[in-house]
C-alpha positions as CSV (number, residue, x, y, z in Angstrom):
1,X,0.0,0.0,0.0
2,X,2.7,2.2,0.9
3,X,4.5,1.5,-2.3
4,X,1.4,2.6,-4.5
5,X,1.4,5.6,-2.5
6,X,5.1,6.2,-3.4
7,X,4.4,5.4,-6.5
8,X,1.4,8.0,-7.1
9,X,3.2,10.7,-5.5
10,X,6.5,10.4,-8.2
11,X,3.8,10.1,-11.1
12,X,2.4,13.8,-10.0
13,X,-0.9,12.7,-8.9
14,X,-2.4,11.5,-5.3
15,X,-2.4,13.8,-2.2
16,X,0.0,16.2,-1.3
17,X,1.7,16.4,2.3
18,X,-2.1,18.5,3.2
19,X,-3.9,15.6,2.2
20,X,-5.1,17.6,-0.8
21,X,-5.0,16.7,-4.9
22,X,-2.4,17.6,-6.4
23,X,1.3,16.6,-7.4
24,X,3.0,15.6,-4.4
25,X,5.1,18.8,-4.0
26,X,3.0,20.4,-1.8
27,X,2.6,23.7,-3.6
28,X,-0.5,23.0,-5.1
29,X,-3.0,25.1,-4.3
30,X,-6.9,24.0,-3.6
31,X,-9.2,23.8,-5.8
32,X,-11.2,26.8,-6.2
33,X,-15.1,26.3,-5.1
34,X,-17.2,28.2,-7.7
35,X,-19.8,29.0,-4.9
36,X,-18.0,30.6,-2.4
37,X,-15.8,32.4,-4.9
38,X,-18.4,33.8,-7.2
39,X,-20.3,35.1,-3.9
40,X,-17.0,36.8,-2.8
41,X,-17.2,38.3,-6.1
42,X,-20.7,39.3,-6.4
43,X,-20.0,40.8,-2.7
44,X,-17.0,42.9,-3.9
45,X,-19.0,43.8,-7.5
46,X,-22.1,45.3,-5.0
47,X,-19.6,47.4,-2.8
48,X,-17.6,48.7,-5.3
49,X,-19.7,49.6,-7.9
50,X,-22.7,49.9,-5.6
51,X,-20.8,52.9,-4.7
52,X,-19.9,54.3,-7.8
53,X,-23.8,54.4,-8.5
54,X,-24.1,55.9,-5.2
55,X,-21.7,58.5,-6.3
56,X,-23.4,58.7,-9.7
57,X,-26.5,59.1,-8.7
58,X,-25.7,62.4,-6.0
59,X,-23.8,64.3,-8.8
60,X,-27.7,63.8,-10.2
61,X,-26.0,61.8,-13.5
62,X,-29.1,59.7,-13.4
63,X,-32.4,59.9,-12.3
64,X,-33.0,56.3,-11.0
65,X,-32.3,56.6,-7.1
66,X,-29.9,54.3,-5.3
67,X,-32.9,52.3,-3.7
68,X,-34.2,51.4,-7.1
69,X,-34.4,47.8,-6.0
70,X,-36.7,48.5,-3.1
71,X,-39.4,50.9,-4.9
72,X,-42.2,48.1,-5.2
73,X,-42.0,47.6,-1.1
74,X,-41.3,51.3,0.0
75,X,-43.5,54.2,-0.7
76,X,-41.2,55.9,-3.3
77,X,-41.1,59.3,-1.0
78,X,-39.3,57.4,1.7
79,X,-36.5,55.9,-0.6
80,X,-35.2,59.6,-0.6
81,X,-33.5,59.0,3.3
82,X,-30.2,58.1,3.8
83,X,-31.1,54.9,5.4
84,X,-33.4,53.9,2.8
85,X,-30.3,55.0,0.2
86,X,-28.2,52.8,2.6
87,X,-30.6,49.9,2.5
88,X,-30.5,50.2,-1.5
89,X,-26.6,49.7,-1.3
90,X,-27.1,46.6,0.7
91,X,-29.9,44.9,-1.6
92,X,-27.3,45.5,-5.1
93,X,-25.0,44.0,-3.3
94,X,-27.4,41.0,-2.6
95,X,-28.0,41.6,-6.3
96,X,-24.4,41.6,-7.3
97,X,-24.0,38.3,-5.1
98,X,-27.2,36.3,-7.0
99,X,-25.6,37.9,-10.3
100,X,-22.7,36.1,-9.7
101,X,-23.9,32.6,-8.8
102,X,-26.0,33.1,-11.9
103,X,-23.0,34.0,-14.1
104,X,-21.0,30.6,-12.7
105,X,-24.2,28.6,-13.4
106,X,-24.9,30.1,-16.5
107,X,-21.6,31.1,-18.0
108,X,-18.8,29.3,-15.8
109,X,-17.3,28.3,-18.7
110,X,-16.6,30.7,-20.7
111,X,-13.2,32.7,-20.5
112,X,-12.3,36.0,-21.1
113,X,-13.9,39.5,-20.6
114,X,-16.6,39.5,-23.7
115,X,-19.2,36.8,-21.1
116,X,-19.0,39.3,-18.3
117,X,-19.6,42.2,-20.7
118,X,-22.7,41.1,-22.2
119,X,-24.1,39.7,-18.7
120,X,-24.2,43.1,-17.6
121,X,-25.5,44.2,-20.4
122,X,-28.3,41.3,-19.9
123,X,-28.9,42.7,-16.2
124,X,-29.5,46.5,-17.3
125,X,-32.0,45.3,-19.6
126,X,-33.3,42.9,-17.2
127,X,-33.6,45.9,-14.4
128,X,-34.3,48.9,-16.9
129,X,-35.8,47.6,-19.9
130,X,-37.8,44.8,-19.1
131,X,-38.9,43.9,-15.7
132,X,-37.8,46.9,-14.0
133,X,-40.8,49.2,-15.1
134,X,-43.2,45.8,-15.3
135,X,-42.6,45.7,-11.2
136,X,-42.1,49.3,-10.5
137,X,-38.1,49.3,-9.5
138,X,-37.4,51.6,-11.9
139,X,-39.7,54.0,-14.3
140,X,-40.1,53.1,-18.3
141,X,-36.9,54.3,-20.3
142,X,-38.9,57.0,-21.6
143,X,-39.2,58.7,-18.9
144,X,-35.8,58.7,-17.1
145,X,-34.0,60.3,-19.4
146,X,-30.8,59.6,-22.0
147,X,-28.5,60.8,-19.1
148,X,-29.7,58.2,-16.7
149,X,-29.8,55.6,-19.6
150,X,-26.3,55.7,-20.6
151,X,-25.2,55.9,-16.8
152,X,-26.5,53.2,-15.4
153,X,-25.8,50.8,-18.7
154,X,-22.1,51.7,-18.9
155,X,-22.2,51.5,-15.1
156,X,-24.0,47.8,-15.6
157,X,-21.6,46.8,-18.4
158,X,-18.5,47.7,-15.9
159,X,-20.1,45.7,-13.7
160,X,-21.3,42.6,-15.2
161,X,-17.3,43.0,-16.9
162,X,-16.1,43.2,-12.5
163,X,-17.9,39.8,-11.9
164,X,-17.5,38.0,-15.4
165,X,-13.9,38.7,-15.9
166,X,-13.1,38.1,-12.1
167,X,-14.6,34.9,-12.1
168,X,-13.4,33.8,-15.3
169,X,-10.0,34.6,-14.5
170,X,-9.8,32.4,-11.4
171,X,-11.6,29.5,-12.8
172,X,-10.1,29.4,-15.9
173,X,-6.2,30.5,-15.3
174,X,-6.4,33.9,-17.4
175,X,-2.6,34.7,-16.3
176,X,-1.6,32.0,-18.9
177,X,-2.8,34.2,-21.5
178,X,-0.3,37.0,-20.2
179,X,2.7,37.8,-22.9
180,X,6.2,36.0,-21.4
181,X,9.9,36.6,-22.3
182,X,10.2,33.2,-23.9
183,X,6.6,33.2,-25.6
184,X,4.6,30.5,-24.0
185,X,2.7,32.4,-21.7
186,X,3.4,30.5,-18.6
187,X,4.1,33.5,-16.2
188,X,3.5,37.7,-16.6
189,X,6.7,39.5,-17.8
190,X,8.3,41.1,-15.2
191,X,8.6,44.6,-15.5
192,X,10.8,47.1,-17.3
């Protein structure tokens, strides 16, 4: 038994000294758990970029309030307060988390930034176009304006780009793709 493990360990496969997969020299990292990772992700998309809406939104560069995703169970003159605006932040972030479990699910598999792109591009129509004005988060595109329009879908394209790229980058090894000295892309060039 102890032979096979040997064995195992010098063909590169078996457990490492952590009991993990891997090659036997102990430098392997886990494997990544698309779950937990794309949440992570979706949490970080929702902060960051919750706040650039945030941000967007008091320099009056669009028209849809923060709390947009609350409107159908807040009377819309409450959604005006700070906590109501701070209770917004929290449910994109929610959002951002679902949006990222749905982009692992749905498009996992796919690397490179184009995915991520057009799933944001899939969520502002989703929240702005569709069934955003059919449930009352947000009014018809004819009445908020081309200002709020292009806002919020470049801000939803930067977004769905934040989650899609993030997560395709980790599940799919993007640094491979990085330009080396020697041409095989195994590590980043150092810099110059």
């Amino acid at each position: 038994m102890e032979e096979e493990r040997e064995c195992e360990r010098k063909k590169g496969g078996g457990k490492n000294r952590n009991g993990k997969a891997g090659n036997g020299n102990g430098n392997d990292p886990a494997p990544t758990n698309k779950i937990l990772f794309s949440l992570k992700i979706g949490f970080f998309a929702g902060v960051f970029w919750g706040l650039i809406r945030w941000l967007a939104t008091g320099l009056n560069l669009t028209n849809v309030h923060q709390a947009f995703l609350l409107d159908p169970f807040v009377p819309r003159s409450y959604l005006a307060g700070f906590y109501w605006q701070l209770a917004g932040w929290g449910m994109f972030i929610l959002m951002s988390m679902l949006a990222a479990v749905v982009y692992v699910a749905a498009l996992g598999r796919l690397g490179g930034p184009w995915p991520g792109f057009w799933f944001g591009a899939l969520w502002w129509a989703l929240c702005y176009a569709w069934l955003g004005p059919l449930v009352g988060t947000v009014p018809p595109l004819r009445e908020i304006g081309w200002s709020s329009i292009a806002t919020d879908f470049c801000l939803f394209l930067a977004w769905g780009l934040f989650i899609g790229y993030s997560i395709a980058f980790e599940l799919h090894d993007e640094s491979g793709r990085e330009p080396t000295a020697n041409g095989r892309g195994d590590s980043p060039q150092p810099a110059s």
